[in-house]
N, C-alpha and C positions, 0 to 999 in steps of 0.2 A: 504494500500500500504506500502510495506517497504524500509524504510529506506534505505537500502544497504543489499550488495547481500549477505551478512554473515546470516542476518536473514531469508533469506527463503531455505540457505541450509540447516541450523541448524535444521528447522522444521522438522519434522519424520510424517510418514505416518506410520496409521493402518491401515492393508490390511488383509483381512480374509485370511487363504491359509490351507481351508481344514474343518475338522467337531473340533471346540473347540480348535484350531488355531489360532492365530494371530500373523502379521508379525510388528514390530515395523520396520519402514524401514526408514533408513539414508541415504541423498548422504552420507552425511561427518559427522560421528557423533560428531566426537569431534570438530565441530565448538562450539556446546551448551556450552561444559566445557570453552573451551578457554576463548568466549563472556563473560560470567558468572564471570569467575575468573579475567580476565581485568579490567570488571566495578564494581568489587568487589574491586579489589585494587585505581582503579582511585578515586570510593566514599569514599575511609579511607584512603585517600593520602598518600600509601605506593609508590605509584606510580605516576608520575604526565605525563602528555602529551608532547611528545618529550622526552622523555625518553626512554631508550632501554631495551628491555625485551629478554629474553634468553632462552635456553632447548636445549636438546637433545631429538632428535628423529630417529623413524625410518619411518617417513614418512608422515601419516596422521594427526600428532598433527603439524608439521612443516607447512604444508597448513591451518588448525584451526589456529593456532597462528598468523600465516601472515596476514592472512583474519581480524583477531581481532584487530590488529596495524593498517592496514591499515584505520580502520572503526574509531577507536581512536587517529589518528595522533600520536601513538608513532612506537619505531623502532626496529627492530625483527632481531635478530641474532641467528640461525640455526648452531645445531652442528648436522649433520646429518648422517645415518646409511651406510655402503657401498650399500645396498639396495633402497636407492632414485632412482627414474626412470627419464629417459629422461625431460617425459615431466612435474612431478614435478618441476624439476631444474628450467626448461623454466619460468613455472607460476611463483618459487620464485622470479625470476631475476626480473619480470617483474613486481610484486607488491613492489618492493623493498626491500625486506628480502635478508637478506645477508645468505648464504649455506656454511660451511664448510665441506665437505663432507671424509668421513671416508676412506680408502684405499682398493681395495679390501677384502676380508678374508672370510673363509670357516667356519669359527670360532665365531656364534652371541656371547658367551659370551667376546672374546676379541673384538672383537665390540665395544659392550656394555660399556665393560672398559676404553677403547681408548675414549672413546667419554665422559665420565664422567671425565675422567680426563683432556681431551682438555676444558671443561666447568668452570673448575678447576682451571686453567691455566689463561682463559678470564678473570675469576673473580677476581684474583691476579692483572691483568694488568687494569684491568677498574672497579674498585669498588664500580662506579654510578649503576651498568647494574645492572637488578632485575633479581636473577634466579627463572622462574617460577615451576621449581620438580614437574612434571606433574604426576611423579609417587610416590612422598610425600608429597606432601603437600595438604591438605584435602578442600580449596578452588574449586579445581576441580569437586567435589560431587554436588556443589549448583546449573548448570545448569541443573541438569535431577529432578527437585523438580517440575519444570514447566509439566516436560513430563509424572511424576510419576502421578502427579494427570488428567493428560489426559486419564491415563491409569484406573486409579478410576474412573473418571467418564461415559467412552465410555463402558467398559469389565464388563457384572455383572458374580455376581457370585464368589467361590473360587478361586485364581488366583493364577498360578506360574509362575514367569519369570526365561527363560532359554538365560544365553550371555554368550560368553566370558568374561574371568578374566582378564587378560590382565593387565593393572594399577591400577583394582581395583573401580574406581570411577565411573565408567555407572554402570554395574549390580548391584554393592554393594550400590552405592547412590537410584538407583531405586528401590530395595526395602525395602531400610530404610527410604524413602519418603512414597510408598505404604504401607507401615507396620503402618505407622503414623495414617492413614484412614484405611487401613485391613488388623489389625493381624492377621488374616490367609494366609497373604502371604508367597508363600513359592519359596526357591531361590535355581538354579541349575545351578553351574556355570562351564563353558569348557575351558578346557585345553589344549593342545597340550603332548603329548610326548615327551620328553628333558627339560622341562619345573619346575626352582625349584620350584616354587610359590604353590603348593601341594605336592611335593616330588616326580618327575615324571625322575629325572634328570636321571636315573640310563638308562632308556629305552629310545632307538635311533627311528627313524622314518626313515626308507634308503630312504625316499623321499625326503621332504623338510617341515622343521618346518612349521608352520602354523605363520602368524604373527600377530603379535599383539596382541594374548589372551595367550600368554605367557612368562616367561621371564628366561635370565638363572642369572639374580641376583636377590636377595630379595626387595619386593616394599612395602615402607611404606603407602602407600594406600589401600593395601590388607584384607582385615578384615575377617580375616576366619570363625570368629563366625557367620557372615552373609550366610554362604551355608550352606543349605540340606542337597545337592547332587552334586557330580564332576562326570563331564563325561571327560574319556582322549581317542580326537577324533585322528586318523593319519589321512596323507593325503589322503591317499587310497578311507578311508568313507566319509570323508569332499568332495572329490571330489564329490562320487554319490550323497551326499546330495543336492551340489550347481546345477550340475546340471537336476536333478529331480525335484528341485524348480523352478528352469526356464522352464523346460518343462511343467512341470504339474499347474502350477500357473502365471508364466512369470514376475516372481522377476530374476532381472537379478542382482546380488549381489555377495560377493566376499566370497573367501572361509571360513572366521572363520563361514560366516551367515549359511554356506553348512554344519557346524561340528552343529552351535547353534538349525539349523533345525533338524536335524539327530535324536540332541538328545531330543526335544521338542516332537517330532513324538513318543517317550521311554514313557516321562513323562504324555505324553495325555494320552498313550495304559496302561499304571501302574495305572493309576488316572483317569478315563472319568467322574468325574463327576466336575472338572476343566479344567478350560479356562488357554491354556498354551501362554503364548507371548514369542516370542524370538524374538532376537535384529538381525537386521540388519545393520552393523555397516557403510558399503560404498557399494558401487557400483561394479560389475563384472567386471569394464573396465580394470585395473591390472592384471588378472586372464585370459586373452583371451586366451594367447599361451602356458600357463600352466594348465587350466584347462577346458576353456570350448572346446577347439581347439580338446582336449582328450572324449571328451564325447561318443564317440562310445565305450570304454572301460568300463565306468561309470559302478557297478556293481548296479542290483536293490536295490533300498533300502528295498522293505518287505523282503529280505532274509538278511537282515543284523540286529543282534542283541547283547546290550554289554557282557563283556566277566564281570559277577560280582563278584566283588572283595570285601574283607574284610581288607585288608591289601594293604599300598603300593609295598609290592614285589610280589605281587602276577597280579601288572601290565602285562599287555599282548596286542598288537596291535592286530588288527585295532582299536578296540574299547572299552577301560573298564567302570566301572561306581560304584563308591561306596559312601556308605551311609556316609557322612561327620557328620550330625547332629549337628550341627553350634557348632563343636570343634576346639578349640585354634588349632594350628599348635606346633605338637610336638617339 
């Protein structure tokens, strides 16, 4: 039985979804990091209980965090993205996290800005608060050490795991955990379009960025030696992926899982003689009136395949996908 409700969202399910397939699937995946990094700092008393703990986010690390304070009696202070939904706000208010929430703008990288320096600001005035840099500081990596060897244990065979980049610390921790136990592991991580974190910034999406496996400032968590392979998914394909995974498997999940599927489905058909995992990072309920609401539209995925590329300029939507070979970032 667990303790409190942090430890049973954090848990991830393997769900087979298909021939040499596997769904890694998260309500919330960044409960694991947050938990992880909290009782990492509480046990080397960087950090002590009652205490207030800080970040910027755009949403789903803002519930992990909350969830982590509220389990260790310290206090959670939220610089939050103009993209916070309703009923995030609701659960913060109510777990007792405090939300400063961002102003409209059409603009994620002054977003992003705005929010890093509101953080900025905090810190100047209250010097106690701990900023937890969810997107540098390498703390974050130690919760998926748990999931990596689940994933060694459950999956035989040669294995590649296919997530979103996003901060860096899920896919890049998972398989420099799995690498630990099988150097054959091999990593294939997803992008969005607009996206610096690969070099994607140049190419626009006229839909709407994909969140959270991308970013438009640079993330010190990012470890580029750790990818393969980059796939840069738009919305268009992430849509038919997310929902073709619901229809055809009934993982109801949200769209980076629809881009991480897409391209997994790539990496099984190039390689069948490996067991591909991809990440599931949250749940579809965010996604209802943007994505699954559209599903009539949804293009087949077997007629969809990426555009390959040898160079960043040579990027091209819906789909590109090129050979990284765990090189530094130019």
């Amino acid at each position: 039985m667990d303790d409190h409700i942090a430890d049973a969202i954090g848990r991830p399910d393997l769900v087979r979804a298909g021939d040499g397939l596997v769904c890694l699937r998260f309500e919330t995946m960044k409960v694991v990091s947050a938990l992880a990094a909290v009782e990492h700092l509480l046990g080397t008393g960087v950090v002590r209980r009652g205490d207030t703990l800080l970040d910027s986010s755009s949403g789903i690390y803002a519930y992990a965090l909350a969830l982590a304070c509220h389990r260790h009696g310290l206090r959670c202070h939220i610089v939050g993205s103009t993209t916070v939904d309703e009923t995030l706000r609701v659960q913060l208010a109510v777990l007792g996290a405090r939300l400063e929430q961002m102003p409209p703008s059409a603009d994620l990288k002054l977003d992003q800005s705005r929010r890093v320096r509101r953080v900025r600001e905090i810190l100047r005035d209250n010097p106690g608060y701990h900023w937890m840099r969810q997107y540098h500081d390498d703390v974050h990596y130690l919760g998926y050490r748990e999931v990596a060897h689940r994933i060694a244990g459950e999956v035989d065979g040669p294995v590649t795991v296919v997530g979103g980049v996003g901060s860096g610390a899920s896919s890049g921790a998972l398989a420099t955990y799995l690498r630990d136990r099988l150097p054959s592991v091999e990593l294939a991580g997803v992008q969005p379009f607009g996206s610096v974190t690969f070099g994607s910034e140049h190419v626009a999406d006229p839909e709407i960025i994909i969140a959270g496996i991308g970013s438009s400032i640079p993330f010190g968590n990012v470890r580029h030696r750790l990818y393969d392979t980059i796939h840069w998914i738009g919305f268009e394909a992430a849509l038919a992926g997310s929902v073709h995974l619901l229809r055809e498997h009934a993982v109801f999940a949200g769209l980076s899982t629809g881009a991480a599927y897409l391209a997994a489905r790539w990496e099984r058909r190039l390689r069948p003689d490996r067991t591909v995992v991809f990440v599931a990072a949250d749940t579809g309920h965010r996604y209802v009136g943007t994505v699954f609401a559209r599903h009539a539209e949804a293009r087949p995925v077997a007629g969809l395949a990426p555009h390959a590329v040898t160079a960043r300029d040579e990027l091209a939507l819906p789909w590109s996908r090129m050979a990284w070979n765990r090189a530094s970032f130019p």
